[in-house]
VOPAGU-2260 file (C-alpha; in pm, 1 decimal, decimal comma):
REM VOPAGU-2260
SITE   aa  ch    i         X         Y         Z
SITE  UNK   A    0       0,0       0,0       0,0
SITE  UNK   A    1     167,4     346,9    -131,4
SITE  UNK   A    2     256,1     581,3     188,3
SITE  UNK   A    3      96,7     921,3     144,6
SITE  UNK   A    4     208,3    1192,1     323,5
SITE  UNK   A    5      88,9    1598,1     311,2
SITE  UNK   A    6     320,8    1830,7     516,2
SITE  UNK   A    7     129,1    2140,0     702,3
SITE  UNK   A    8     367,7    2466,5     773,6
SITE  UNK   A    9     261,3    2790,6     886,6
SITE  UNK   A   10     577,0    2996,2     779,5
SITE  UNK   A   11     879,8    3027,1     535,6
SITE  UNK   A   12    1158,6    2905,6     771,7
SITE  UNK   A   13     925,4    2653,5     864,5
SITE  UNK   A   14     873,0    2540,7     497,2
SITE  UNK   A   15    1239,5    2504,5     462,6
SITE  UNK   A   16    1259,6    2288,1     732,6
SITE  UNK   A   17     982,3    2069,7     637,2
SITE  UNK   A   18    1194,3    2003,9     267,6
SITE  UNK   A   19    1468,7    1901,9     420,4
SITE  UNK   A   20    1245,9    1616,3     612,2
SITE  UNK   A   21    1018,3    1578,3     315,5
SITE  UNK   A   22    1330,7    1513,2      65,2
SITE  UNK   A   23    1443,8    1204,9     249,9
SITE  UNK   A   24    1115,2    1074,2     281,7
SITE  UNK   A   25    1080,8    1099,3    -115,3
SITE  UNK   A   26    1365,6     904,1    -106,4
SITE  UNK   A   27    1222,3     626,0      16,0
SITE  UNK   A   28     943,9     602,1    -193,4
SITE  UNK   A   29     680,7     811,9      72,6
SITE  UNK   A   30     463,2    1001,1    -174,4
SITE  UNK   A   31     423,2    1384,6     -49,6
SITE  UNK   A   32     224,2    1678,2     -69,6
SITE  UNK   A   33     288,0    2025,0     110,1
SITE  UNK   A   34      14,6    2266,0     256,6
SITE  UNK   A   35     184,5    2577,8     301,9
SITE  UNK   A   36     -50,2    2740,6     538,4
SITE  UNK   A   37     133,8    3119,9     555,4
SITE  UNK   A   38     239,8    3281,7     195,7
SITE  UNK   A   39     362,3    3110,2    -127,0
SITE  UNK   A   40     505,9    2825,0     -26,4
SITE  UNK   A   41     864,1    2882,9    -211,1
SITE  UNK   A   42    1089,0    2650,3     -61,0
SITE  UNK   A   43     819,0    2351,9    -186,9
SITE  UNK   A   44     849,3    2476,2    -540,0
SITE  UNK   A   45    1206,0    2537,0    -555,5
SITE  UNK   A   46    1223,3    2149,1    -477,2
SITE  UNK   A   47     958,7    2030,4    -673,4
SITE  UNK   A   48     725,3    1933,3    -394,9
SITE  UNK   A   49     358,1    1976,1    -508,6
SITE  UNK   A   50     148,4    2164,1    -317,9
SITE  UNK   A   51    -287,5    2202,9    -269,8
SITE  UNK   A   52    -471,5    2387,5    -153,6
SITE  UNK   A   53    -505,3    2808,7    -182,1
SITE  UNK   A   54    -160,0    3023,4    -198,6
SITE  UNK   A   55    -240,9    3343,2     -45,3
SITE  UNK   A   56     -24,3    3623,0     155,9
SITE  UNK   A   57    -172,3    3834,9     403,6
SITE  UNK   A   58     -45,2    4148,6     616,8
SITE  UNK   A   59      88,3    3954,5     927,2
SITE  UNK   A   60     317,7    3711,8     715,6
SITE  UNK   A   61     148,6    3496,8     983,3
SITE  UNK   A   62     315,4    3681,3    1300,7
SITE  UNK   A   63     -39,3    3792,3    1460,7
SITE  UNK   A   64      96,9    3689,6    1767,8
SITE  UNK   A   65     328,4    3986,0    1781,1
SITE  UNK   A   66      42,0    4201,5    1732,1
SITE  UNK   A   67    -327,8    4215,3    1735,2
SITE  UNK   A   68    -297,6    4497,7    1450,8
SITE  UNK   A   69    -202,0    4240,4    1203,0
SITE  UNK   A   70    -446,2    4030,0    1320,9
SITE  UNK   A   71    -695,6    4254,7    1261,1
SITE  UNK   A   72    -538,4    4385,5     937,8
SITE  UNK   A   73    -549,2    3988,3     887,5
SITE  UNK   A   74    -896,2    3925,6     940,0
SITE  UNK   A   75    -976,5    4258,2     652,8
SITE  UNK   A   76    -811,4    4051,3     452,8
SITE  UNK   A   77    -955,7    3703,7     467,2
SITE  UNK   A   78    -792,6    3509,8     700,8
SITE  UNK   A   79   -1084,3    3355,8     825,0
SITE  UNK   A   80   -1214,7    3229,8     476,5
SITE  UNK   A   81    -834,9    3113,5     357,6
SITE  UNK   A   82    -808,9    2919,6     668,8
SITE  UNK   A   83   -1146,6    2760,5     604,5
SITE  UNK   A   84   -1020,7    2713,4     224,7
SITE  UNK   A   85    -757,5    2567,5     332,0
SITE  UNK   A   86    -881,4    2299,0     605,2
SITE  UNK   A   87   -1165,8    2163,3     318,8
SITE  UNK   A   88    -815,3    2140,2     105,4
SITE  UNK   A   89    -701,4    1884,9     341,1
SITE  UNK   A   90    -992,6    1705,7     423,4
SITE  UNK   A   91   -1022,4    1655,8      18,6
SITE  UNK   A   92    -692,8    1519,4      39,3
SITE  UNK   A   93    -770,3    1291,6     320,6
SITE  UNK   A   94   -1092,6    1179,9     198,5
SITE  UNK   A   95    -969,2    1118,6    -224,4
SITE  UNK   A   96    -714,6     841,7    -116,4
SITE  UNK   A   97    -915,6     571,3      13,9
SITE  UNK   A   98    -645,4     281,8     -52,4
SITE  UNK   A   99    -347,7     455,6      91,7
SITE  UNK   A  100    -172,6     476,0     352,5
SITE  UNK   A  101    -191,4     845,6     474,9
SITE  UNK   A  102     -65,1    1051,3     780,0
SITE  UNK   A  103      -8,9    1432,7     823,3
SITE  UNK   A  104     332,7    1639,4     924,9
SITE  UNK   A  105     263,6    1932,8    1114,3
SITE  UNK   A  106     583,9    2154,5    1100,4
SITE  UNK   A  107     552,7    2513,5    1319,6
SITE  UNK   A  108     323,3    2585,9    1612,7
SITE  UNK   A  109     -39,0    2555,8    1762,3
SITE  UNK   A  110    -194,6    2623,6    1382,3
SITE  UNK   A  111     -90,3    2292,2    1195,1
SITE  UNK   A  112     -39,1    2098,1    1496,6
SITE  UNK   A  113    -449,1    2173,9    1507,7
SITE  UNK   A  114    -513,1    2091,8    1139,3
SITE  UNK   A  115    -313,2    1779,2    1194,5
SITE  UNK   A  116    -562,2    1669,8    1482,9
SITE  UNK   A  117    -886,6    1771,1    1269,8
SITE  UNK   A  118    -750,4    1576,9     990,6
SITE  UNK   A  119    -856,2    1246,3    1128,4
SITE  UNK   A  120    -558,0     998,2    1046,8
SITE  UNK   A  121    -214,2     975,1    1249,1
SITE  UNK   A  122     -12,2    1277,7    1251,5
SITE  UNK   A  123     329,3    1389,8    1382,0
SITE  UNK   A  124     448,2    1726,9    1510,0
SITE  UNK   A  125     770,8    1955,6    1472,5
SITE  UNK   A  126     792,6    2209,8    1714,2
SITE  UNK   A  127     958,5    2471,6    1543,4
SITE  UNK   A  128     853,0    2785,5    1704,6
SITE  UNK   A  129     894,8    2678,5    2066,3
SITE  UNK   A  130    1141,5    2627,3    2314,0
SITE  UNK   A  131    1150,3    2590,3    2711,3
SITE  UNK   A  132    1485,2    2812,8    2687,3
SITE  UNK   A  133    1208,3    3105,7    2645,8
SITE  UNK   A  134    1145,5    3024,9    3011,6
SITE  UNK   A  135    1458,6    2866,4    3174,8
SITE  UNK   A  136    1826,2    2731,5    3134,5
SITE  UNK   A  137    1995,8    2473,1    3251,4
SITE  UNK   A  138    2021,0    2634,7    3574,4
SITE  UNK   A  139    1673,0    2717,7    3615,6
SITE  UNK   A  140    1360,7    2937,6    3545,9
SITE  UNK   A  141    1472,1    3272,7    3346,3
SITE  UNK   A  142    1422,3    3621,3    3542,8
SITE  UNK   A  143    1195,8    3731,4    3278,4
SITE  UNK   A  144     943,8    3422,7    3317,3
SITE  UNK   A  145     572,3    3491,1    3466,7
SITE  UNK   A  146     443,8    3341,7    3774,8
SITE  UNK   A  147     155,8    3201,8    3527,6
SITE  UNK   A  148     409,3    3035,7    3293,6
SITE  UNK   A  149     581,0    2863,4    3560,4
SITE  UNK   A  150     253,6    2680,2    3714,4
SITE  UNK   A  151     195,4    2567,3    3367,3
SITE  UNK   A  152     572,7    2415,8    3310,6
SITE  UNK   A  153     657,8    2405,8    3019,9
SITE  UNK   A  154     627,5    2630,3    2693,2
SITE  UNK   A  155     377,5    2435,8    2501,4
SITE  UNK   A  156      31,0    2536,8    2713,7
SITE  UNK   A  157    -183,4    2259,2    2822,3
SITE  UNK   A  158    -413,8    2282,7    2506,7
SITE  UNK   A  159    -120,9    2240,0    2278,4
SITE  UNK   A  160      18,9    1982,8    2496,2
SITE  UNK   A  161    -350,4    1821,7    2456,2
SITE  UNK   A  162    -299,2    1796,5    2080,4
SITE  UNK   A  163      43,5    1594,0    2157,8
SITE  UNK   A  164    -165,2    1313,5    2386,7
SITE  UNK   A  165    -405,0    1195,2    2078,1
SITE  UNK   A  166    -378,0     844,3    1998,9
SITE  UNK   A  167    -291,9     962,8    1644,6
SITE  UNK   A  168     -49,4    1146,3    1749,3
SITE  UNK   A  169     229,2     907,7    1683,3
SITE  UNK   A  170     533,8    1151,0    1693,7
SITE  UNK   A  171     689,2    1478,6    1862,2
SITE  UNK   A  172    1003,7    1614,5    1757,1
SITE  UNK   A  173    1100,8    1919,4    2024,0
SITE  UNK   A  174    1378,7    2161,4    1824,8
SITE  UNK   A  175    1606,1    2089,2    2109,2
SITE  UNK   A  176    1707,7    1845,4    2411,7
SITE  UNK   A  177    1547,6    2075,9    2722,4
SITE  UNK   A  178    1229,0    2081,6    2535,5
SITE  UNK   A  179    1233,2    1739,9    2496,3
SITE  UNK   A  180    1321,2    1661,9    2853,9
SITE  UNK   A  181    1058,1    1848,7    2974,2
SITE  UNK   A  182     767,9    1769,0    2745,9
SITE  UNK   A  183     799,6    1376,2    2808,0
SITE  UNK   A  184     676,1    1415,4    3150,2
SITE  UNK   A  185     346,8    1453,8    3005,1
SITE  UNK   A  186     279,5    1100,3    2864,2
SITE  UNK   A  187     343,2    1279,4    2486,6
SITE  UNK   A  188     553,5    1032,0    2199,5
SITE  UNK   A  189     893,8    1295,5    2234,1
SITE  UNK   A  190    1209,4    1215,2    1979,2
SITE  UNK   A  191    1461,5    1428,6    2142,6
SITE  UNK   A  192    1656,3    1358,4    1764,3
SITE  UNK   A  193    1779,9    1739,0    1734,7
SITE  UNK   A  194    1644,1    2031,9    1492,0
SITE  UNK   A  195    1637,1    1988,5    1131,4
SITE  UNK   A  196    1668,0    2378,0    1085,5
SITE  UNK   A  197    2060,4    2308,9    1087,7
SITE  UNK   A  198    2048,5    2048,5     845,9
SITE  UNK   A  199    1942,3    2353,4     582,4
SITE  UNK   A  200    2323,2    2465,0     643,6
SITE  UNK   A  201    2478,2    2142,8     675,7
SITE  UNK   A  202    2703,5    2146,8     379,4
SITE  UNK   A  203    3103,8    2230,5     274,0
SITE  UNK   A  204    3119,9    2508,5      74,7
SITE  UNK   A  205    3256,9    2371,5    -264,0
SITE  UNK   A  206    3591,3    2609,6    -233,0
SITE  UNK   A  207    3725,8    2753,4      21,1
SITE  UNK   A  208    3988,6    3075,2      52,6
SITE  UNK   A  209    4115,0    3219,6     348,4
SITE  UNK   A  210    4032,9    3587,2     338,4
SITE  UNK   A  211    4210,0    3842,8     552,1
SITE  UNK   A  212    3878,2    4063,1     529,0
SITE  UNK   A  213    3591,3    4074,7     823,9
SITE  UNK   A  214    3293,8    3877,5     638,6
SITE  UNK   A  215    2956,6    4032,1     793,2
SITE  UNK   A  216    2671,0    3845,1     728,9
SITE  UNK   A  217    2333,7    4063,9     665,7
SITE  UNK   A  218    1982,8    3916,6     703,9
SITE  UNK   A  219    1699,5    4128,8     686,6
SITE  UNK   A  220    1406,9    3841,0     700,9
SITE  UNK   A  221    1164,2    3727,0     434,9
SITE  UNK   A  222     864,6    3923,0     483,7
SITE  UNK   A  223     852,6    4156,7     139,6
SITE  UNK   A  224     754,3    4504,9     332,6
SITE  UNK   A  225     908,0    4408,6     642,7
SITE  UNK   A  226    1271,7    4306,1     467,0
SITE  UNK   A  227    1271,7    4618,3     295,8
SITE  UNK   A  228    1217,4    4830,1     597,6
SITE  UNK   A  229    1460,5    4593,3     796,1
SITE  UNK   A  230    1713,0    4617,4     515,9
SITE  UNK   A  231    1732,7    5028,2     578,9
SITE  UNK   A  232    1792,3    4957,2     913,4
SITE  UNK   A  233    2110,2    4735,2     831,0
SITE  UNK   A  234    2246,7    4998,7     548,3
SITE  UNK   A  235    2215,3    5270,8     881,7
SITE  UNK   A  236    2453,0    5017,5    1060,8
SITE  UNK   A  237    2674,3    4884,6     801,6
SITE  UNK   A  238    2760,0    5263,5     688,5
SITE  UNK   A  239    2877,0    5317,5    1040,0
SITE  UNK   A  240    3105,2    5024,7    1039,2
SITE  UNK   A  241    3251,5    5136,2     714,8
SITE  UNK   A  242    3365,3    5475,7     868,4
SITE  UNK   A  243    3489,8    5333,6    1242,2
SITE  UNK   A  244    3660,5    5036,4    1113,0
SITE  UNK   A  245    3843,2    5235,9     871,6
SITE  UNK   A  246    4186,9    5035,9     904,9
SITE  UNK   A  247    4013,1    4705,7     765,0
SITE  UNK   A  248    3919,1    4531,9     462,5
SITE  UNK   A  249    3542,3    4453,9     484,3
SITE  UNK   A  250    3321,3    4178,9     334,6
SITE  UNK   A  251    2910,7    4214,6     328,6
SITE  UNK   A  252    2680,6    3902,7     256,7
SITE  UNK   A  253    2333,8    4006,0     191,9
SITE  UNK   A  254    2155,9    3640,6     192,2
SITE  UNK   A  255    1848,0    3730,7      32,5
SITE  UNK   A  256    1489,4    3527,2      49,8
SITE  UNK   A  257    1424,8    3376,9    -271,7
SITE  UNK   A  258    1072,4    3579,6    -270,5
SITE  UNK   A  259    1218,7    3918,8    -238,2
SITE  UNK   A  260    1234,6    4170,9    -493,7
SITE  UNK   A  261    1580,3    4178,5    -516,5
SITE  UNK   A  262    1623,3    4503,9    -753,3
SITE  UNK   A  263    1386,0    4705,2    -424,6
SITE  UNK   A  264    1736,6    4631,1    -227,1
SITE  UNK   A  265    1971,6    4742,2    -501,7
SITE  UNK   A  266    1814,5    5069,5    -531,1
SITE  UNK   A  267    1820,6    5121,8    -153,7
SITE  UNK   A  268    2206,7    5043,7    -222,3
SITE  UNK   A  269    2286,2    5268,9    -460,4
SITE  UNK   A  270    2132,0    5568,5    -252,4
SITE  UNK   A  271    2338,8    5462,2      -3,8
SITE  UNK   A  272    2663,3    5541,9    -221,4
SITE  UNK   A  273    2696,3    5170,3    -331,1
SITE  UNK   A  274    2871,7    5129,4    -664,7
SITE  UNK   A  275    2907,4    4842,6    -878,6
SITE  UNK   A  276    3182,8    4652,1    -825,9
SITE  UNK   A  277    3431,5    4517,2   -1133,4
SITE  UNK   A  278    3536,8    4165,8    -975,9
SITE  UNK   A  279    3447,9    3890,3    -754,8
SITE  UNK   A  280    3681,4    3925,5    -449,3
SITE  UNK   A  281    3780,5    3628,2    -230,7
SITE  UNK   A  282    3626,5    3427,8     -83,9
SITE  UNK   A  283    3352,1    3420,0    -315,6
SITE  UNK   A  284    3382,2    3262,9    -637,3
SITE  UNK   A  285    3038,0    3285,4    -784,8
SITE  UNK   A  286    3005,1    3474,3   -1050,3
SITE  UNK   A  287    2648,2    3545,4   -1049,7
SITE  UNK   A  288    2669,0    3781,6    -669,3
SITE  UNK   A  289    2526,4    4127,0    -768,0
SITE  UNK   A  290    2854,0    4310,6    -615,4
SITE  UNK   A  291    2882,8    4624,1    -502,8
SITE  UNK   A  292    3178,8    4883,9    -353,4
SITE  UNK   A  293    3216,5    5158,3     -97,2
SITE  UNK   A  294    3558,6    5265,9      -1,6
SITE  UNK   A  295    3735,9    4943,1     130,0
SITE  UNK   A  296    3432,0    4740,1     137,6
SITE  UNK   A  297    3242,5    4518,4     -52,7
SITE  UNK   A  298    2884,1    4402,8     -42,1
SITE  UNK   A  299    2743,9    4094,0    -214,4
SITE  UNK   A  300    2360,1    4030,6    -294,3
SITE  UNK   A  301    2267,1    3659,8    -360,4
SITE  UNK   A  302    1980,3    3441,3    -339,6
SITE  UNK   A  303    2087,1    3177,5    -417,0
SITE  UNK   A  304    2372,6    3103,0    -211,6
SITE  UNK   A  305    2254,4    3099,9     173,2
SITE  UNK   A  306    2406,0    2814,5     309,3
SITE  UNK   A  307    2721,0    2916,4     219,3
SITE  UNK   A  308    2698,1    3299,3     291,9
SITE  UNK   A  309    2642,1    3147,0     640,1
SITE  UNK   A  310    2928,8    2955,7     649,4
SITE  UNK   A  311    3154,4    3188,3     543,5
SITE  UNK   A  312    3043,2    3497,7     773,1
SITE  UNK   A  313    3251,1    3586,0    1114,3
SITE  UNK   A  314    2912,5    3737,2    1249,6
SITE  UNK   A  315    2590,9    3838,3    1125,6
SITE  UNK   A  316    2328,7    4191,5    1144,0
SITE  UNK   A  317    2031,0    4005,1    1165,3
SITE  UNK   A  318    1634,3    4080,2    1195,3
SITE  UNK   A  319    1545,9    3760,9    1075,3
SITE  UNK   A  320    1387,5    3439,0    1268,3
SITE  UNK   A  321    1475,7    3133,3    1152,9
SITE  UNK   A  322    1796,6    3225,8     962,4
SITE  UNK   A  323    1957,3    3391,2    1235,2
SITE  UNK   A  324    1919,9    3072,5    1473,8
SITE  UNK   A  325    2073,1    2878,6    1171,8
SITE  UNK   A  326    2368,0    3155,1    1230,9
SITE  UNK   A  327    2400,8    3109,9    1577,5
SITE  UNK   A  328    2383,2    2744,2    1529,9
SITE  UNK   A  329    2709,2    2726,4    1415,0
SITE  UNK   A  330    2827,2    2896,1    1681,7
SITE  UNK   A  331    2871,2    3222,2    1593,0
SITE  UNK   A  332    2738,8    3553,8    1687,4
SITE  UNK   A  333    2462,0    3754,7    1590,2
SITE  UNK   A  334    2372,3    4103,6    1660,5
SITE  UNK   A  335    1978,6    4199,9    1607,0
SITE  UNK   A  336    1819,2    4544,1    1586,1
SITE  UNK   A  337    1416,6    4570,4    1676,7
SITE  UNK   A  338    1212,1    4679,1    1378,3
SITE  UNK   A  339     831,7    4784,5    1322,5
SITE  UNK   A  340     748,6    4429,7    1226,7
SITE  UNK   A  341     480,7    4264,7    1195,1
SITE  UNK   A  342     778,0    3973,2    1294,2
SITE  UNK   A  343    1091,6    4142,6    1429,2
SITE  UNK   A  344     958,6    4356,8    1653,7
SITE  UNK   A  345    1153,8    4451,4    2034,9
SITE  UNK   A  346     943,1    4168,3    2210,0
SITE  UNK   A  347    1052,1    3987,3    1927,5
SITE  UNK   A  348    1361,6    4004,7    1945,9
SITE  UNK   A  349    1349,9    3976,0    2295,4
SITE  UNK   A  350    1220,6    3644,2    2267,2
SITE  UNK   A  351    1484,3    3534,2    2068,3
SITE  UNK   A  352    1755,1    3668,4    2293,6
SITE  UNK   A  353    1556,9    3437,6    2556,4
SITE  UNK   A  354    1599,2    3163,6    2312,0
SITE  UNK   A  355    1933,9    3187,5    2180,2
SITE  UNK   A  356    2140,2    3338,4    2485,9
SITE  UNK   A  357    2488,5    3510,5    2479,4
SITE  UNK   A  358    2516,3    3477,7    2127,0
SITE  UNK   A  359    2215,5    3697,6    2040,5
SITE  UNK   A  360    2349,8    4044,1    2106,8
SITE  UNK   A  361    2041,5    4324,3    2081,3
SITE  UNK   A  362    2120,1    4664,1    2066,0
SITE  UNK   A  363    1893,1    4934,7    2038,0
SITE  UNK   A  364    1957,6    5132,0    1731,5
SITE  UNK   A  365    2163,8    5068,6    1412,2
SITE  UNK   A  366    2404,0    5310,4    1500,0
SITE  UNK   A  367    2473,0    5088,1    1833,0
SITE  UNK   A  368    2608,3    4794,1    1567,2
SITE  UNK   A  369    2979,6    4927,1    1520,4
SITE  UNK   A  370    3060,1    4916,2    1897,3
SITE  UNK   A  371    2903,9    4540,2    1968,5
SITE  UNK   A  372    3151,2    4427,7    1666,9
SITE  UNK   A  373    3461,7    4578,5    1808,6
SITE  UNK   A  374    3360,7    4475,9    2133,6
SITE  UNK   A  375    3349,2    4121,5    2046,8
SITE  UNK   A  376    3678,6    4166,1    1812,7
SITE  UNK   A  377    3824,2    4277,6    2151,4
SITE  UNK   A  378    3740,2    3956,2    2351,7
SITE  UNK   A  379    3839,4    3638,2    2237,8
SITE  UNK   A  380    3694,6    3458,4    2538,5
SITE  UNK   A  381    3305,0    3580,7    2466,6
SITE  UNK   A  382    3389,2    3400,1    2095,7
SITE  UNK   A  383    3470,4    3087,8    2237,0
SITE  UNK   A  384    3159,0    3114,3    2451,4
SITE  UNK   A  385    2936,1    3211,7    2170,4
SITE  UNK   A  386    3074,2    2919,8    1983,5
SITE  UNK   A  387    2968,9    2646,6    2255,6
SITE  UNK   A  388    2624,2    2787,1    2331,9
SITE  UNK   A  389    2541,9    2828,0    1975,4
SITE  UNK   A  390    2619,7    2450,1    1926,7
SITE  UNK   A  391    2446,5    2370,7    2217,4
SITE  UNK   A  392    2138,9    2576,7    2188,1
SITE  UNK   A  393    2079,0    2434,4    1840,8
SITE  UNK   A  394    2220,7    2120,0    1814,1
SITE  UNK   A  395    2429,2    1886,8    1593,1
SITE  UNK   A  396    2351,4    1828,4    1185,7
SITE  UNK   A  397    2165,6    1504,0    1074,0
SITE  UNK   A  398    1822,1    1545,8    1275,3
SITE  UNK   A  399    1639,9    1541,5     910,6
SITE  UNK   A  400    1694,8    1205,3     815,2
SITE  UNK   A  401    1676,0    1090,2    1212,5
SITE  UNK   A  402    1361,3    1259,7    1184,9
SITE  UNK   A  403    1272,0    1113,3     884,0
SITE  UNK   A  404    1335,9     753,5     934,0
SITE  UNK   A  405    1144,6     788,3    1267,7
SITE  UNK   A  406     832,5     900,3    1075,4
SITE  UNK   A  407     863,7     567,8     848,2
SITE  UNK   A  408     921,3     360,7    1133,6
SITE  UNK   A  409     602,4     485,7    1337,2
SITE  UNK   A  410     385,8     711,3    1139,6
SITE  UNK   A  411     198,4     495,5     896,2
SITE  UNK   A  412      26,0     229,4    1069,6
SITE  UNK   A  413    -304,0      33,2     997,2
């Protein structure tokens, strides 16, 4: 009987993360569908994965949590009929393959964990979005965490938890180990197998150079209006690095979302005194990097190579969710400025900080960037640091296929 699966994700870091899953399942012969619940579902078409159901973007980019504005600004704009739209999409799914065998991965938060459940065959859950390092470390409960949040334990509230307890329920992946820990007190199917969000930037670059110049990684999210707004922000902090850290050669890598309108970011360049540049400079090598020069700096534009813009980069300027925990994943540092959102706003990034620790570093206005970098050029020890919680925060490579062959193993039964 042919295994059926159809992927749920609320999100485009979250879509990302569900390929890498879905591709090894594909490889063993698991037949697979996506859902994108939140935008346009890019990552699925970039790897051929089909997708049903409607393909709409609203206001929020799905962060209505931050802000009951966008939800509102959400509801304007149909959310209530697109999410209706979209659960008869997956019942139709569910109901046109009689003879197969068919579960349902819920990759994000609370929304497709909830489809999942209303589906009506076996699902498993990623738990992308949460972590119990927003409320404690491995030396307790956090400062910053409610009286409220403590009585209920852990960071997934008892109604989400609920969702974790069905009989068809057959799998829960935490993103990482004190998650895990803490959710299998609660009689829930837990894999502590490590986050597949690192597998995305699990690869060797092809070459390698050593470069003498500081390589600053620049991610301004993936949210059209937001990034655009975000990516001001960064040009206000990278100009100031330019003129302090005069007596250096510097590299920029502007990883771009595939979905962004990449010439809205060259014009915001070029006001900003960008010029072309003639050559590809080491370490990069490809040749299609829009390039561009101010005094002894140079600033790439690419969307197509993240994984190894991440690799290469010393730190990163980041107002970005998912790809900055990739970045700090590898155990390097990150330094975040709050933005108007709808995603990266202060409690936002606040969050984060929660999540990620010492190697988040959040400063207050762009202008505030410069001094965090020489700071942590100054102290060698806070490097090291940043390098071990980064690794530990966000584990090892590999949880994708762990991941993967757990779902074969357990998911489609009966």
């Amino acid at each position: 009987m042919r295994k059926k699966l159809l992927c749920l994700s609320n999100g485009h870091g979250e879509d990302a993360i569900a390929v890498a899953v879905l591709q090894h399942l594909k490889n063993q012969g698991v037949e697979v569908k996506a859902l994108p619940l939140v935008g346009q579902g890019t990552s699925y078409q970039l790897h051929r994965i089909p997708l049903i159901g409607p393909l709409e973007s609203l206001p929020s980019g799905g962060f209505i949590y931050m802000d009951t504005g966008q939800l509102w600004q959400d509801l304007q704009s149909g959310l209530l009929q697109l999410t209706l739209k979209q659960y008869q999409a997956m019942k139709q799914w569910v109901q046109s393959q009689p003879s197969s065998q068919l579960a349902i991965l819920a990759v994000g938060d609370i929304l497709p964990l909830a489809f999942a459940w209303l589906s009506g065959v076996n699902y498993a859950f990623i738990g992308t979005a949460k972590s119990d390092y927003y409320l404690r470390n491995e030396q307790g409960w956090l400062r910053e965490t409610s009286l409220i949040e403590r009585c209920f334990g852990s960071v997934y509230l008892p109604w989400e938890r609920w969702l974790m307890t069905s009989s068809r329920c057959l799998g829960v992946f935490p993103r990482d180990q004190i998650t895990a820990k803490n959710l299998q007190k609660y009689s829930i199917s837990v894999f502590d197998y490590g986050n597949p969000m690192m597998d995305v930037v699990d690869t060797i670059p092809t070459h390698r150079e050593i470069s003498e110049k500081l390589t600053i990684l620049l991610l301004p999210g993936s949210r059209p209006l937001e990034a655009m707004r975000n990516w001001r922000q960064i040009l206000q902090g990278v100009a100031g690095i330019i003129n302090k850290i005069s007596n250096e050669s510097l590299l920029f890598l502007g990883a771009i979302a595939p979905n962004l309108d990449l010439h809205q970011l060259e014009l915001s360049l070029i006001q900003q005194g960008w010029q072309s540049a003639p050559e590809v400079p080491p370490p990069l090598i490809n040749a299609k990097l829009l390039l561009f020069q101010q005094k002894q700096a140079i600033l790439a534009l690419t969307q197509a190579d993240y994984a190894d813009c991440l690799l290469k980069a010393d730190l990163a300027i980041a107002m970005a969710g998912t790809a900055t925990e990739q970045f700090v994943g590898l155990g390097k540092p990150a330094i975040v400025i709050p933005g108007q959102g709808p995603q990266y706003t202060r409690a936002f990034a606040q969050a984060q900080q929660r999540l990620l620790g010492p190697s988040l570093i959040l400063v207050e206005t762009p202008e505030q960037i410069v001094t965090a970098i020489e700071s942590l050029l100054q102290n060698p020890t806070q490097l090291q640091q940043i390098a071990i919680n980064g690794q530990q925060r966000m584990g090892k490579p590999g949880a994708s296929q762990r991941i993967a062959q757990a779902l074969l193993k357990h998911l489609f039964l009966g």
